[in-house]
NUFI-944187 format. One line per 10 residues: number of its first residue (from 1); their letters; for each residue z, y, x of C-alpha. Coordinates in nm, 4 decimals. Each point is the difference from the previous one (the first is absolute). Layout:
N
NUM> A> Z/Y/X  ... .
This chain:
257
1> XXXXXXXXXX> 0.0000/0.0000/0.0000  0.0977/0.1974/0.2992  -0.3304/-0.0331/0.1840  -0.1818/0.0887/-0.3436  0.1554/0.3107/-0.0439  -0.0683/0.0988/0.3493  -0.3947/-0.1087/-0.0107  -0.0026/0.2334/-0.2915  0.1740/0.3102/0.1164  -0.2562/-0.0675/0.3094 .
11> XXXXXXXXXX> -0.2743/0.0485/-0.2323  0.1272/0.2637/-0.2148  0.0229/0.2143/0.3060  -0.3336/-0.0825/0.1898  -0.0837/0.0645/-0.4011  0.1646/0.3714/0.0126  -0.2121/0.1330/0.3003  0.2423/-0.1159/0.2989  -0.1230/-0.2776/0.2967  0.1481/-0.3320/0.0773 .
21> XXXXXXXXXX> 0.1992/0.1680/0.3064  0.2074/0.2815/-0.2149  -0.1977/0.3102/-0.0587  -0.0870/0.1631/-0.3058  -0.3527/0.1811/0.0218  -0.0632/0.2711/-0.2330  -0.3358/-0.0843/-0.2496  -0.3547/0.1454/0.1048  -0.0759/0.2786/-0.2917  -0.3362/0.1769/-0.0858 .
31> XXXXXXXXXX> -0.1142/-0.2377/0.3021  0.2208/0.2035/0.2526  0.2071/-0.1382/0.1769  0.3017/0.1388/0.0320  0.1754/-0.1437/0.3449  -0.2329/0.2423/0.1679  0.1353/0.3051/-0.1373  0.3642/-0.0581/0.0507  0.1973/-0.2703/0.1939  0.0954/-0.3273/-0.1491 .
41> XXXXXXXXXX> 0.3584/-0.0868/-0.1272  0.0972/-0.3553/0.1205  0.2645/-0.1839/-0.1581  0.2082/-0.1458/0.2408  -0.0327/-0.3751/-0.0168  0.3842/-0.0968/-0.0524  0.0693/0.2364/-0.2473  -0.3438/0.0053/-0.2047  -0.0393/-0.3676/-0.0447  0.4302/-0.0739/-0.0378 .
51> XXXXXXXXXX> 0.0138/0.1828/-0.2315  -0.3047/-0.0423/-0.2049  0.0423/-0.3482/-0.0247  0.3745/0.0365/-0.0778  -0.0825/0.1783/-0.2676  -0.2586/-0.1911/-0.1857  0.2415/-0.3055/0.0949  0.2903/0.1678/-0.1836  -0.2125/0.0747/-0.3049  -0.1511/-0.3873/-0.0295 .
61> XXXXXXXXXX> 0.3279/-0.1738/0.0937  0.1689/-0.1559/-0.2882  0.2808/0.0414/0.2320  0.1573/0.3721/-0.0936  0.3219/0.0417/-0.1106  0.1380/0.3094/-0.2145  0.1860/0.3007/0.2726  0.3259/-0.0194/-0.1265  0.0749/0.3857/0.0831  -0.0859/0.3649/0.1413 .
71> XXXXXXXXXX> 0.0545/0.0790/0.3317  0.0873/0.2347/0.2581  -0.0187/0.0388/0.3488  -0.0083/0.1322/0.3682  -0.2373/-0.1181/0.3519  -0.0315/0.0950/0.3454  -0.3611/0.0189/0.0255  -0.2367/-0.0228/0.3362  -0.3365/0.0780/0.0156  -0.3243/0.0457/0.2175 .
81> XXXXXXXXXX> -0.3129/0.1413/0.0524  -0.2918/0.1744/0.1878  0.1438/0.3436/-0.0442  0.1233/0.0691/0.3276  0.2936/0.2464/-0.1405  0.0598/-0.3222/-0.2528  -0.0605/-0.3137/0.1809  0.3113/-0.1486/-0.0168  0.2401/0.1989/-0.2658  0.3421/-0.1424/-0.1877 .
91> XXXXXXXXXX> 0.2271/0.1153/-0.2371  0.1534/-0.0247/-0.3089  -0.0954/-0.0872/-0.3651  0.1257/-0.0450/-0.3348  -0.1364/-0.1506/-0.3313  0.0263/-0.1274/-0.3631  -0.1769/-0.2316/-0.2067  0.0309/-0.0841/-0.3702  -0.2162/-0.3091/-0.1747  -0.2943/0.0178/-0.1818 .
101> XXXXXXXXXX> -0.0009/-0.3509/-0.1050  0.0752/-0.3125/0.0386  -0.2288/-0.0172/0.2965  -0.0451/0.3720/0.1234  0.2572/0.2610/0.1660  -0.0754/0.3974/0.0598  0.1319/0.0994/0.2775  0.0613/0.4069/0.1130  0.0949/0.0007/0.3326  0.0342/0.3049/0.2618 .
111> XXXXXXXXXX> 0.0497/-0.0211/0.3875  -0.0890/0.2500/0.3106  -0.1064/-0.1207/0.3432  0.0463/0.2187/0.2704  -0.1056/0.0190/0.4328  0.0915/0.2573/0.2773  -0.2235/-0.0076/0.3005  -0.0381/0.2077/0.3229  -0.2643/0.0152/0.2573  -0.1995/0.2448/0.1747 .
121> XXXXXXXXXX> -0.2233/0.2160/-0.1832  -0.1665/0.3150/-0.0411  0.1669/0.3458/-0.1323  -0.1930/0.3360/-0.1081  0.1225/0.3561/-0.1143  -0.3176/-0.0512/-0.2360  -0.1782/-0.1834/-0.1243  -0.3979/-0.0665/-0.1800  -0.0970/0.1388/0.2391  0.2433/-0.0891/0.2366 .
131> XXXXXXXXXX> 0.1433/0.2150/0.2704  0.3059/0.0425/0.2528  -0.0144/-0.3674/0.0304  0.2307/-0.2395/0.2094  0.1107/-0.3192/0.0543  0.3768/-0.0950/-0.0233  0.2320/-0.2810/-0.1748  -0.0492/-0.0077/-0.3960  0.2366/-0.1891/-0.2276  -0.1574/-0.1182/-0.3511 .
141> XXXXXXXXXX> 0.2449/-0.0688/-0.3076  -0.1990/-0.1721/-0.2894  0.1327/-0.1124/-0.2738  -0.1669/-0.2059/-0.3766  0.0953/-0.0395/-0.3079  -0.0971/-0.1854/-0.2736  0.0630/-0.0292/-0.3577  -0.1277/-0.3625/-0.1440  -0.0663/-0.1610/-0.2906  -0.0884/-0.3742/-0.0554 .
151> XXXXXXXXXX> -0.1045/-0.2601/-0.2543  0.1801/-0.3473/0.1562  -0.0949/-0.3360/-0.1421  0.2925/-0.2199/0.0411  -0.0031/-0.3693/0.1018  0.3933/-0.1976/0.0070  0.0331/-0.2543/0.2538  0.2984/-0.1495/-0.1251  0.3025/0.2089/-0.1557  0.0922/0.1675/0.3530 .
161> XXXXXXXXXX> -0.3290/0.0837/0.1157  -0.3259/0.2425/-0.1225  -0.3154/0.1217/0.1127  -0.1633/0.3289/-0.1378  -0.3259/0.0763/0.1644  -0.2002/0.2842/-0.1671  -0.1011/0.3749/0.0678  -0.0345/0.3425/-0.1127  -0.0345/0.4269/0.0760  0.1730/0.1849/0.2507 .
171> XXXXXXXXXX> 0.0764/0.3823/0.0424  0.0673/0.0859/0.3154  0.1032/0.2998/0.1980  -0.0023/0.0453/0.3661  0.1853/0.2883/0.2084  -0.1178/0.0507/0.3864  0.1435/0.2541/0.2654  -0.0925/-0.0392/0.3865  0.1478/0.2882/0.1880  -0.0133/0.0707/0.3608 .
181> XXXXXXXXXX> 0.2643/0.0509/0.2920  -0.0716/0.3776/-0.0168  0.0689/0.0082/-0.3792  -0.3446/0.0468/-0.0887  -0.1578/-0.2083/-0.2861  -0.2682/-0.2628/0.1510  -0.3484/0.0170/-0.1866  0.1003/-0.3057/-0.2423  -0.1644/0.0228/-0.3539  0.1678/-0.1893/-0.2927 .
191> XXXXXXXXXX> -0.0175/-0.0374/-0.4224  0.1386/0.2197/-0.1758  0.0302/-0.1440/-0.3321  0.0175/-0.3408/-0.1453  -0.2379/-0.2754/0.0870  -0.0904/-0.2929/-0.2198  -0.0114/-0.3916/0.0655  0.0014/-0.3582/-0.0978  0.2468/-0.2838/0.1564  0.0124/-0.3862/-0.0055 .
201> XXXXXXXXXX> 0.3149/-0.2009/0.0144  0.1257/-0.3104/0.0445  0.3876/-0.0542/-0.0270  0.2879/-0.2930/-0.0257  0.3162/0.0196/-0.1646  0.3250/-0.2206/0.0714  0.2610/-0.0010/-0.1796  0.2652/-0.1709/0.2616  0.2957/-0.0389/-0.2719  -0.0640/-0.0796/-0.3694 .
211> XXXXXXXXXX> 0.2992/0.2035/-0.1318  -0.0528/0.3129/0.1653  -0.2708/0.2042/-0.0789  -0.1277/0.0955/0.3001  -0.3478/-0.0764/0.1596  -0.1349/0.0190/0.3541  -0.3388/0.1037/-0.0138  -0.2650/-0.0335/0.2776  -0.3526/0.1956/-0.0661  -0.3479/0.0089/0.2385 .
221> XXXXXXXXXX> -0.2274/0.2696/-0.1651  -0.3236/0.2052/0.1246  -0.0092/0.3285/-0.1029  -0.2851/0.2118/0.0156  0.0209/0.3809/-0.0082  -0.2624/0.2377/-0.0515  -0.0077/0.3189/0.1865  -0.2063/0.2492/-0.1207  0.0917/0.3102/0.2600  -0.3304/0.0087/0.2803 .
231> XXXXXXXXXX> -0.0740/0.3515/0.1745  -0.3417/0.0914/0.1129  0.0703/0.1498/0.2979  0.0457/-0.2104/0.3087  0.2879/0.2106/0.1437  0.2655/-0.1707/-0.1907  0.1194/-0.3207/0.0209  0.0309/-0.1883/-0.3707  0.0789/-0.3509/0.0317  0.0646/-0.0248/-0.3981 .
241> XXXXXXXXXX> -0.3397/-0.0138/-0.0779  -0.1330/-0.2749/-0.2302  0.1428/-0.3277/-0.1002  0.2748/-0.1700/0.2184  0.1636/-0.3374/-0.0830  0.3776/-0.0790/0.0426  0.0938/-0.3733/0.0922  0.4042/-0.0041/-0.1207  0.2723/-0.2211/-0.0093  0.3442/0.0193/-0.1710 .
251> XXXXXXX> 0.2881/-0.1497/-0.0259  0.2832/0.1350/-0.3432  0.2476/-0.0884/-0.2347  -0.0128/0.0076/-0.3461  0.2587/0.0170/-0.3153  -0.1212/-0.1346/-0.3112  0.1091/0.0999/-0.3341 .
């Protein structure tokens, strides 16, 4: 039954535009096609295809159980990426999820990631065009947040254990100061307002003791964020420029009630 439901979520997905290794193509249109216009987004194999399949699995398993309660909880979540001022943030998180159904959870969660960095770099009194120019030690605080929410299909593996794999939007909001020794600002561009996005989750629950209501909950995700803040002018640097994916991992405990 396993290996059914497996050769079928193969096929729905080859089906839905993506290739046998993981990545989703967009459709020609009008005979144009569109991966020459603007880069292609790659779902990352783990993620994309875990939980894809976990989720058609949950929804033709005769083996779902009711979710007994609400819940509420905090994580310490790490992340990474190709952003160098992001490419290895943690920090904190918090969420809440009520059911739906007997199957299906919606979850609202919120967490911020943050990185400091310092290297050499260069500082100007002005800059586009730049002048007064000079090269000294910059340090880079960057910080994201991002406000979730999910649709979770929920599979019970036994009365201790669940898995919820599933997805949803993301509003995010980044903050970025670099700053040089001498006190002058370095010539780093960053959003200003929020920036949409879509993430993709996979997550476990255990709960270790039956009588309290307490569950420790372990989640791998891929979040992708798209920044929409790209100068013109060459001048500045603005690494937040297009999509960027987040590979996380978090670790939480949960009260139910």
């Amino acid at each position: 039954m396993i290996m059914i439901v497996l050769g079928r979520v193969e096929r729905a997905w080859v089906w839905a535009g993506g290739e046998p290794d993981g990545t989703l193509l967009p459709r020609q249109k009008n005979g144009i096609d569109p991966t020459q216009d603007m880069p292609v987004i790659g779902f990352p194999k783990l993620a994309s295809r875990l939980c894809f399949t976990m989720t058609l699995a949950t929804l033709f398993s005769g083996g779902i159980s009711p979710l007994a309660s609400q819940e509420a909880g905090g994580f310490w979540i790490r992340s990474q990426s190709d952003l160098e001022e992001l490419s290895e943030p943690n920090g904190f998180g918090g969420y809440a999820s009520v059911p739906l159904a007997e199957w299906l959870q919606l979850r609202a969660s919120y967490d911020r990631v943050s990185q400091d960095s310092k290297e050499e770099g260069e500082v100007c009194f002005h800059y586009a065009p730049n002048w007064g120019c000079g090269t000294e030690l910059v340090g880079t605080s960057t910080s994201l947040g991002s406000l979730r929410l999910s649709l979770l299909p929920t599979f019970r593996l036994g009365e201790l254990l669940r898995m919820e794999a599933g997805g949803g939007i993301s509003f995010s909001q980044i903050s970025a100061t670099s700053m040089g020794e001498s006190g002058r600002k370095a010539n780093l561009e960053s959003p200003k307002g929020g920036q949409l996005g879509y993430v993709a989750l996979v997550s476990m629950g255990l709960t270790p003791i039956r009588r309290l209501p307490l569950t420790l909950v372990g989640t791998a995700s891929s979040h992708w964020v798209g920044f929409e803040h790209c100068v013109s002018y060459e001048e500045v640097y603005d690494p937040f420029c297009g999509t960027t994916n987040f590979s996380e991992i978090s670790v939480g405990l949960a009260l139910n009630f």
